[in-house]
Structures are given as structure tokens and as C-alpha cells.
C-alpha positions as CSV (number, residue, x, y, z in Angstrom):
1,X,29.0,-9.0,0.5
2,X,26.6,-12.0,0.1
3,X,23.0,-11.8,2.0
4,X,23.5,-14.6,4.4
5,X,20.7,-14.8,7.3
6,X,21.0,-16.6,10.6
7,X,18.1,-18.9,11.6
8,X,16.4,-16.3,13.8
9,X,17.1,-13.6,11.9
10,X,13.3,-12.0,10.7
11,X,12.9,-8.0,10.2
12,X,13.0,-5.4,7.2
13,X,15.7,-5.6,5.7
14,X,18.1,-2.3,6.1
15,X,20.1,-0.3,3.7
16,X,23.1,-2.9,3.0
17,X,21.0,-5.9,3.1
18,X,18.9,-4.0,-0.2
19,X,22.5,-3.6,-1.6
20,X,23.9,-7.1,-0.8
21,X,20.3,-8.9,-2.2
22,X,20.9,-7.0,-5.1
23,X,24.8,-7.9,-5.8
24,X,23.3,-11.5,-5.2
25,X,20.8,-11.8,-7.8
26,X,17.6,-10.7,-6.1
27,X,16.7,-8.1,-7.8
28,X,17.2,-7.8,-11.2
29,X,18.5,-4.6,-13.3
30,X,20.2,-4.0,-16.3
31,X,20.3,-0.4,-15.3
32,X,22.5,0.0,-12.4
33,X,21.0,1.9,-9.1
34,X,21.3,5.5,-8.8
35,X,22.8,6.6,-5.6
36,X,20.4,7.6,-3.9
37,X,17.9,4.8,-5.0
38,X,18.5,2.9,-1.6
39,X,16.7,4.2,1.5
40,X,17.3,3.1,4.9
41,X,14.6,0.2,4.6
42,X,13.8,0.3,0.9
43,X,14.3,0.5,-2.7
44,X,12.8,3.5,-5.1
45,X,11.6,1.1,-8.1
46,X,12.1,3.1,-11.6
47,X,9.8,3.5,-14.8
48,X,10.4,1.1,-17.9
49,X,10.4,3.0,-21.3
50,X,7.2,2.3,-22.2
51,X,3.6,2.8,-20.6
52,X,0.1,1.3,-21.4
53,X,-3.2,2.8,-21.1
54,X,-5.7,0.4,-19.6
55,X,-9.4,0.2,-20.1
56,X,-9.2,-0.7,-16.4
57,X,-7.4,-1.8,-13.0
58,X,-7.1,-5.2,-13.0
59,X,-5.2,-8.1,-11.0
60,X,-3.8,-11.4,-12.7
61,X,-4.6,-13.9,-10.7
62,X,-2.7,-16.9,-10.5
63,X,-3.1,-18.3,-13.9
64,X,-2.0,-15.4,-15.6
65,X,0.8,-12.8,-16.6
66,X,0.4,-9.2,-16.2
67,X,1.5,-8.9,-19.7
68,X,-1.1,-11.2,-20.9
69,X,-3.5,-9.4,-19.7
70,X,-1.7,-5.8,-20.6
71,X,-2.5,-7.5,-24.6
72,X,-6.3,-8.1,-23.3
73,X,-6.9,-4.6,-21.8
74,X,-4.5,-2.2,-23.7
75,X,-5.6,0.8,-25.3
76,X,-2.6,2.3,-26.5
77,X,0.8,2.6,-25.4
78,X,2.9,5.6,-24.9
79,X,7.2,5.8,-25.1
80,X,8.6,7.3,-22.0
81,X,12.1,7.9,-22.7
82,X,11.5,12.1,-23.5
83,X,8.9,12.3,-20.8
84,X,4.9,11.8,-21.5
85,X,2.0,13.0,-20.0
86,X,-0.1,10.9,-17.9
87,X,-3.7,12.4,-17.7
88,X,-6.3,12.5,-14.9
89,X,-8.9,9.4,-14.7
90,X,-7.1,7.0,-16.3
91,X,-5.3,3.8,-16.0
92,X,-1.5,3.3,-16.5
93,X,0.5,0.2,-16.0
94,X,4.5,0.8,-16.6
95,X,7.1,-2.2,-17.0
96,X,9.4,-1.2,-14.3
97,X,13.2,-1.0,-14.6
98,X,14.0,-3.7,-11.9
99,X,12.7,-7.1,-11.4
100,X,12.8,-9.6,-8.4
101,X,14.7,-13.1,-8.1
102,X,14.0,-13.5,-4.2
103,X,14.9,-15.9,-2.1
104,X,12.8,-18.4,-0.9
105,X,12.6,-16.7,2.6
106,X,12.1,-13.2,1.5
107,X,9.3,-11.4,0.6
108,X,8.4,-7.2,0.1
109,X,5.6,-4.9,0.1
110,X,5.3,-1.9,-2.0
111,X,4.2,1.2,-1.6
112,X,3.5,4.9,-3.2
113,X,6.7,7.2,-2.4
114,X,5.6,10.5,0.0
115,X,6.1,12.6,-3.4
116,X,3.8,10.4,-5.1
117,X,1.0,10.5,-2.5
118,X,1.0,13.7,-2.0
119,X,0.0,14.4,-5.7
120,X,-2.8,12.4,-5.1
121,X,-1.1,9.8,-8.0
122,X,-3.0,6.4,-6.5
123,X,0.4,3.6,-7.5
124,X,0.1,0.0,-6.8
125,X,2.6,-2.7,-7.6
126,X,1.7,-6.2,-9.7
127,X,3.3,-9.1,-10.1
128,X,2.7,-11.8,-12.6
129,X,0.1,-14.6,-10.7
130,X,-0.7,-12.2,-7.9
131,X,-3.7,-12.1,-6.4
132,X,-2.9,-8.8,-4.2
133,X,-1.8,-5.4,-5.1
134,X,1.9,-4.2,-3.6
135,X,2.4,-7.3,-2.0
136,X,5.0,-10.1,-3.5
137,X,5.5,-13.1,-1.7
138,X,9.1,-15.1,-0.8
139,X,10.2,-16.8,-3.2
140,X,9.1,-14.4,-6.7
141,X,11.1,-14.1,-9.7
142,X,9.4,-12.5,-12.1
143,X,9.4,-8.8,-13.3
144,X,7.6,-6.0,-11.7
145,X,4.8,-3.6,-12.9
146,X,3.4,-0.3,-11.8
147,X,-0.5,0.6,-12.2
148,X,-0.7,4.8,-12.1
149,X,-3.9,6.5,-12.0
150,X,-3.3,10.8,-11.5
151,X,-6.6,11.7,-9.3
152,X,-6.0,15.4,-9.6
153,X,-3.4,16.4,-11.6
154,X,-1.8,15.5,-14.8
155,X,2.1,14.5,-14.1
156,X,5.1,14.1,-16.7
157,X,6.9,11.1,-16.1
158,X,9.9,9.7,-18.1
159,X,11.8,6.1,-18.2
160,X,13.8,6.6,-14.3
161,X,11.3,8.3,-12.7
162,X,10.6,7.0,-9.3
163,X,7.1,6.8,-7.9
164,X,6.8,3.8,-5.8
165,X,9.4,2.1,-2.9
166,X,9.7,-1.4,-2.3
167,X,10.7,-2.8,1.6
168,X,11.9,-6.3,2.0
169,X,11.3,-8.5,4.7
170,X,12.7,-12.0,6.0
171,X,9.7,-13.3,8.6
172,X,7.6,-10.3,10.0
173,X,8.3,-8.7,13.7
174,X,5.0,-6.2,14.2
175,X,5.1,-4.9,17.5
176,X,2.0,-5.1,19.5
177,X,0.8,-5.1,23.1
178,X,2.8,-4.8,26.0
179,X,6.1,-4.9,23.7
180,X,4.5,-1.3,21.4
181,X,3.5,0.1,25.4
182,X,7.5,-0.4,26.3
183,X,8.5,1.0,23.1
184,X,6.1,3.7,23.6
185,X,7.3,4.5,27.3
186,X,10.7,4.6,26.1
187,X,11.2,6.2,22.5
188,X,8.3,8.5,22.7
189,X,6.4,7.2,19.3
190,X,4.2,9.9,19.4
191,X,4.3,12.8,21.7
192,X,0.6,12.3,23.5
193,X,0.4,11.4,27.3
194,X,-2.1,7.9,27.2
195,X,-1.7,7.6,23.6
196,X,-4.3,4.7,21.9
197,X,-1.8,1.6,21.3
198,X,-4.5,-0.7,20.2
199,X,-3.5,-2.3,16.8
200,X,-0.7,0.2,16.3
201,X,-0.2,3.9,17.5
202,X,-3.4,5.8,16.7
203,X,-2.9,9.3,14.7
204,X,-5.1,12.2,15.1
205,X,-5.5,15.0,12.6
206,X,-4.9,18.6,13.4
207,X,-7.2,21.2,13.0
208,X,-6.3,23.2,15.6
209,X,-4.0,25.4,13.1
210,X,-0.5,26.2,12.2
211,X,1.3,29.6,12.9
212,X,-0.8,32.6,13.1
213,X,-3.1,32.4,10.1
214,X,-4.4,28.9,11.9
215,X,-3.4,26.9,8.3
216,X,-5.1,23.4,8.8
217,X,-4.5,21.8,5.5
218,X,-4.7,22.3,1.4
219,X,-7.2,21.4,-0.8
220,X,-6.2,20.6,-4.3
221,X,-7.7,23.0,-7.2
222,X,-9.1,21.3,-10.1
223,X,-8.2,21.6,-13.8
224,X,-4.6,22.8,-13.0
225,X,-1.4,22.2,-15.4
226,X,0.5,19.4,-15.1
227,X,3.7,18.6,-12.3
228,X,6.8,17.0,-14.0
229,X,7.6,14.6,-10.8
230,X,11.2,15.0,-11.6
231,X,11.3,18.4,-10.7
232,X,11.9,20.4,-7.0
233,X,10.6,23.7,-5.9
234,X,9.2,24.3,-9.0
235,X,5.5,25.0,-8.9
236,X,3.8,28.1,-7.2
237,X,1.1,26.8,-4.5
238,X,-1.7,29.1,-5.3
239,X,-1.8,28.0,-8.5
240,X,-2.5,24.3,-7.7
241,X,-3.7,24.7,-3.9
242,X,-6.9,26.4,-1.9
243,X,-5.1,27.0,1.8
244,X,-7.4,26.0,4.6
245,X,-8.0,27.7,7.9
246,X,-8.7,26.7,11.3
247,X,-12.4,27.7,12.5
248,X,-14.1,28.1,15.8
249,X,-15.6,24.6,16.2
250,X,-12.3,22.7,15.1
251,X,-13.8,21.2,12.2
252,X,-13.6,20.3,8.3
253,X,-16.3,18.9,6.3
254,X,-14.3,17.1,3.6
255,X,-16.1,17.0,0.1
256,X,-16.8,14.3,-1.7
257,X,-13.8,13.3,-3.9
258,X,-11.8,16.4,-3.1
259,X,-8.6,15.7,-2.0
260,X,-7.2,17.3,1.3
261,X,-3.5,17.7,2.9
262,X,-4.0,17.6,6.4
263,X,-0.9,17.2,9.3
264,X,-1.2,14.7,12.4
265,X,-2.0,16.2,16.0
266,X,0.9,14.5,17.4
267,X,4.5,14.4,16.5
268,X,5.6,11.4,15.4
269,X,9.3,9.2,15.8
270,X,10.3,6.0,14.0
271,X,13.6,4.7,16.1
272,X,16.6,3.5,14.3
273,X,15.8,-0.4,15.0
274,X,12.5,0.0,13.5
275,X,10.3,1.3,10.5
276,X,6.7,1.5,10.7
277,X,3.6,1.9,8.4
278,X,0.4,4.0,8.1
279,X,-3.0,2.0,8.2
280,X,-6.3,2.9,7.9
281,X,-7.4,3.5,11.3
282,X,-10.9,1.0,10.9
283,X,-11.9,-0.2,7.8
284,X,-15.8,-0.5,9.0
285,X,-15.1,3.4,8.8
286,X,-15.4,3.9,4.9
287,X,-16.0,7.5,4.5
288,X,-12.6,8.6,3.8
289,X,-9.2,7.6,2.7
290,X,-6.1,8.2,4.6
291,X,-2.0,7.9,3.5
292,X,-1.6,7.0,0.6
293,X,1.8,6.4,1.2
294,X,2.5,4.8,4.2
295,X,6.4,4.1,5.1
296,X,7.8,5.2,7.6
297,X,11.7,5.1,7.6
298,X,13.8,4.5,10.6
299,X,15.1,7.6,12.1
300,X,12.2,9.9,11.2
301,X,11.0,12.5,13.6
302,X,14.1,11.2,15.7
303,X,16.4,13.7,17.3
304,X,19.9,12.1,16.4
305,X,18.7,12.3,12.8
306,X,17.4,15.9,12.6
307,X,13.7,15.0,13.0
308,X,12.8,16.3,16.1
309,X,9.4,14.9,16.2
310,X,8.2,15.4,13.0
311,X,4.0,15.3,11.9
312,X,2.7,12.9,9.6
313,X,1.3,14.4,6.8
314,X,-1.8,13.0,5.8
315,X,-3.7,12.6,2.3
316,X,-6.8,12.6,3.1
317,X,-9.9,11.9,0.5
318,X,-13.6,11.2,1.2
319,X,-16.2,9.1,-0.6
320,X,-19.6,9.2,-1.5
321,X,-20.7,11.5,1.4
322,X,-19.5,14.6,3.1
323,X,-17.5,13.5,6.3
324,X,-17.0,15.8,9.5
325,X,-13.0,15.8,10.6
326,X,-12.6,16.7,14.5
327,X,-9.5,17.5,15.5
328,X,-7.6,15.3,17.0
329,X,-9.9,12.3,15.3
330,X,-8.4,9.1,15.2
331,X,-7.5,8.5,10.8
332,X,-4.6,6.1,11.1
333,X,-2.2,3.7,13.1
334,X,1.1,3.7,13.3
335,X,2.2,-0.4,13.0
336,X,5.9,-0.6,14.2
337,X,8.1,-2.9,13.0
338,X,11.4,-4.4,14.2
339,X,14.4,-3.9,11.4
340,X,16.4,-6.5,10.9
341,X,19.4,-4.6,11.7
342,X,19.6,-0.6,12.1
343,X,20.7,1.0,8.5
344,X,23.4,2.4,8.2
345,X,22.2,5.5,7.3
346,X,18.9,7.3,8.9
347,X,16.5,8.9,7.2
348,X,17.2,12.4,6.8
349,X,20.8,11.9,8.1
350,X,22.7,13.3,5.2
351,X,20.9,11.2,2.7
352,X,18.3,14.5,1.0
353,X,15.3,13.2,2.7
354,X,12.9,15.9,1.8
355,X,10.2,15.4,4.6
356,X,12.7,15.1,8.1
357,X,11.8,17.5,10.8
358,X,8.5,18.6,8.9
359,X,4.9,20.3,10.1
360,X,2.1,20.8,7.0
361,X,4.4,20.4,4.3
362,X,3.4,20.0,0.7
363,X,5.3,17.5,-1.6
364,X,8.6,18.7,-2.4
365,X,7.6,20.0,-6.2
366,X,6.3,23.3,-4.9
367,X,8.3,26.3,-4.0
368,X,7.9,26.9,-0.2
């Protein structure tokens, strides 16, 4: 079917809507999708064939391509078709596989897949003119680019893999004051009796511990092997991850530029009507970085899709300093967001989600 929108209509756009821009001439793909490439409120975007090494991040700016300034800043580039190697500390940008046409009244916002955050693989999306990272505005045609920079470990990618998801929107419908304390009374958003609705649903960390060795978290090991992102359940834990335990005081004193897998304090549901996002809880607080990857898709934690209040899992880095973690610590928000119409398929709901119904889960390329 054709995207068609009534006046009023503004939201994400759901499943179908994805599928009917694309059939349109939105995006743009001379690869068709795989089937599983649509989500309930986005799109996995896929690797080109080729990558290049960058002396550095960079935007374009409005004057400028991104592959004018890939010529400029290029160090080498690498084929991707048999799979390649991309190595820690450096800078990647990857021609993706599709490319936007969007209507004039349709915009999107990118961001790292859970997978990909959870590797501590920092992704952002550029366009050509743009002036922010993972955010294209109504109208763009142009084709699509992903910066990769591994923090920890060294990842095999190929041409298809999938890092980074893309969410269209027509308008935007954040939910804020008395509208997210209704939701809140009614859906149970997070499962915390006078939750903090300022600005979005505030997330706490736990450090009170999970099961009966009190597990709090992970943090990563350095000078591991690599982790082929195309592959499931194949790497042992131990060999990549330092376990973390709970201790009297509640506490963790994250290291400067270690990187941390923690789990919220609360449980945490995404209704079918809406999706939702995780942003940093105050930016005057700079001494750590939260979520990576931030979507939320509708249905998560939700009963009728399997969730059953399911944790956020948070990635969790410091800078410069050590930081003290309490638990329960406010180190995110929660900003809901009305769908445009309720997908036709929830996350988790018979679609392979790999993160419905979870507690302190690891990304899903090591064994359990």
C-alpha cells in the first residue's frame, strides 16, 4: 500500500508504515530487506561493501558531502564483502546499503542497535550537509553513512551486517507532564511507587545484586580477541568479561574508561501505542556515559508480548575521574513517545527479539 497520512496524523512510524515508505520510494535499496530487517518502529540499516579508515570523526556541515570529506580524511579503505576486522581506537565510516528519499513531512533519528551497544561499538549515522549526528531531517534524499569506532573489542563485520536502527517520524508526540503521570498510573512504565516523571521516567541502576552470588554488572577485559557481530551464543564470558558483585555499601566506583554492564533498579514497559528512548539523565552530570543504544520498542517489558517487566540494561562508561554509582542512582530517562499507529507486531512477539523479558543480560554473542 502507499504511505498516505491524514492531517493530524504525527507519531513514529510502525512496522507497515517502514514497509509502505519503502515500496514508495523513501528509502532507497538495491538490496531488498531481509525479513527480519523491519522492527516494530524501525529499520536495521546494513553495511555497504566497502569501509574507510578515518584520521578522525568529523561532520559535513552544510556545504559539504560526506564523501568529499571521506577523500579529505581517508586513510585507507578496506573491502567488506568476506568480512574485515575493525580494530580498537579507530575511526570507520561505511557507505550503507540503503539510502533515504523522504517526504517532505518525514524525518528519522538513528541509533546504535542493543547488540551494538553492548559491545561498546560507539555508531553514529551521517548524512551529506548535516550538521548533527543520527539525526536526518524531513525532506532528505541522499545516501546514508555509518561512523564505527570499537572501544573495547575488535569486531568482524561484513557487507549486510546490521549495527545501527533507523525510526521514522511524521511531527513528534513526546509525552510529558500530567499526560506521562496518566500513562504512568495506568501502564505501569516502571514498576516504582512515586517514580521521578520529570523530563521522562527516571532509571536507577541496580546494585543491589542478582541471584545468589549478588551479580551487579560486567566489566569488559581488555586485549581480548575479536566478536564477529554476525554470530549468536558464540563467545565464552570469562574470556571477555570480569563479573561484578554486590558489596555491603551498595556501591561501584567506575574506572576511568572502563566500560561497565549494569541492569536498571526498576522494571521497565513500553506499551503497544508507544516507543520510548534512553537519555542521559542531566547533561551538567559529565562523569559518565549511559545507553548507548537507546530504543525502546513498543511492547517491551509488556505482558501480552512476553516481557513481563523487563530491566534496561545499561552501558555504562566514565570519563576523566572515578565516579561513585549508588544504587538506585538516577543515570537515565525514559522519553515516551506516541506511535503513529500500534505495529503490527510487538517486540518480542514472535519476531526473535533477543532482549524481551530480560534481567543482566549480556549481548546476544555470548553463550549464556
Amino acid at each position: 500500500m502507499p504511505l498516505a497520512f491524514g492531517p493530524a496524523d504525527r507519531g513514529i512510524l510502525p512496522d507497515r508504515m517502514i514497509a509502505a515508505l519503502s515500496s514508495s520510494g523513501g528509502i532507497l535499496t538495491a538490496v531488498p530487506f531481509a525479513d527480519d530487517q523491519i522492527q516494530p518502529a524501525s529499520l536495521d540499516l546494513r553495511l555497504g561493501e566497502v569501509a574507510y579508515r578515518v584520521r578522525a570523526s568529523f561532520l559535513p556541515g552544510p556545504r559539504a558531502t560526506v564523501a568529499e570529506r571521506i577523500d579529505l580524511l581517508k586513510l585507507h579503505e578496506i573491502a567488506l564483502g568476506d568480512g574485515a576486522v575493525l580494530e580498537t581506537g579507530c575511526v570507520y565510516i561505511v557507505p550503507l546499503i540503503e539510502g533515504l528519499k523522504l517526504p517532505a513531512d518525514v524525518g528519522a533519528a538513528a541509533n546504535p542497535k542493543s547488540s551494538t551497544g553492548r559491545l561498546d561499538v560507539f555508531t553514529r549515522v551521517i548524512t551529506d550537509g548535516a550538521r548533527a549526528f543520527d539525526r536526518i531531517d524531513p525532506g532528505y534524499h541522499g545516501p546514508l553513512y555509518l561512523e564505527i569506532s570499537p572501544r573495547t573489542f575488535p569486531v568482524l563485520v561484513r557487507e549486510g551486517s546490521r549495527l545501527s536502527q533507523m525510526r521514522f517520524h511524521r511531527g513528534r508526540m513526546v509525552v510529558t507532564g500530567d499526560d506521562l503521570v496518566d500513562l504512568q498510573a495506568r501502564e505501569t512504565l516502571v514498576d516504582e511507587e512515586g517514580a521521578d516523571l520529570a523530563e521522562g521516567v527516571a532509571v536507577g541502576v541496580d546494585l543491589a545484586g542478582f541471584g545468589p552470588d549478588g551479580l551487579i554488572g560486567y566489566r569488559a577485559k581488555r586485549h581480548t580477541g575479536l566478536i564477529d557481530v554476525d554470530r549468536r551464543a558464540r563467545y565464552d564470558v570469562a574470556e571477555y568479561w570480569e563479573p561484578l558483585r554486590a558489596n555491603r555499601g551498595k556501591t561501584l566506583i567506575l574506572d576511568p574508561d572502563e566500560f561497565y554492564i549494569l541492569a536498571s533498579k526498576q522494571a521497565v514497559t513500553v506499551p503497544p501505542d508507544f516507543a520510548a528512548e534512553m537519555v542521559p539523565f542531566d547533561p551538567l552530570v559529565g562523569e559518565f556515559r549511559v545507553h548507548y543504544a537507546g530504543f525502546f520498542d513498543p511492547g517491551f517489558g509488556c505482558d501480552e508480548a512476553g516481557g513481563h517487566g523487563s530491566r534496561a540494561v545499561l552501558e555504562v562508561r566514565s570519563h576523566e575521574v572515578p565516579f561513585i554509582l549508588e544504587h538506585g542512582q538516577t543515570v537515565g530517562r525514559l522519553v515516551y513517545e506516541h506511535m503513529l499507529a500500534q505495529p503490527d507486531q510487538l517486540y518480542g512477539e514472535g519476531i526473535g527479539s533477543n532482549y524481551q523479558a530480560q534481567g543482566l543480560k549480556l549481548s546476544k554473542h555470548f553463550r549464556a
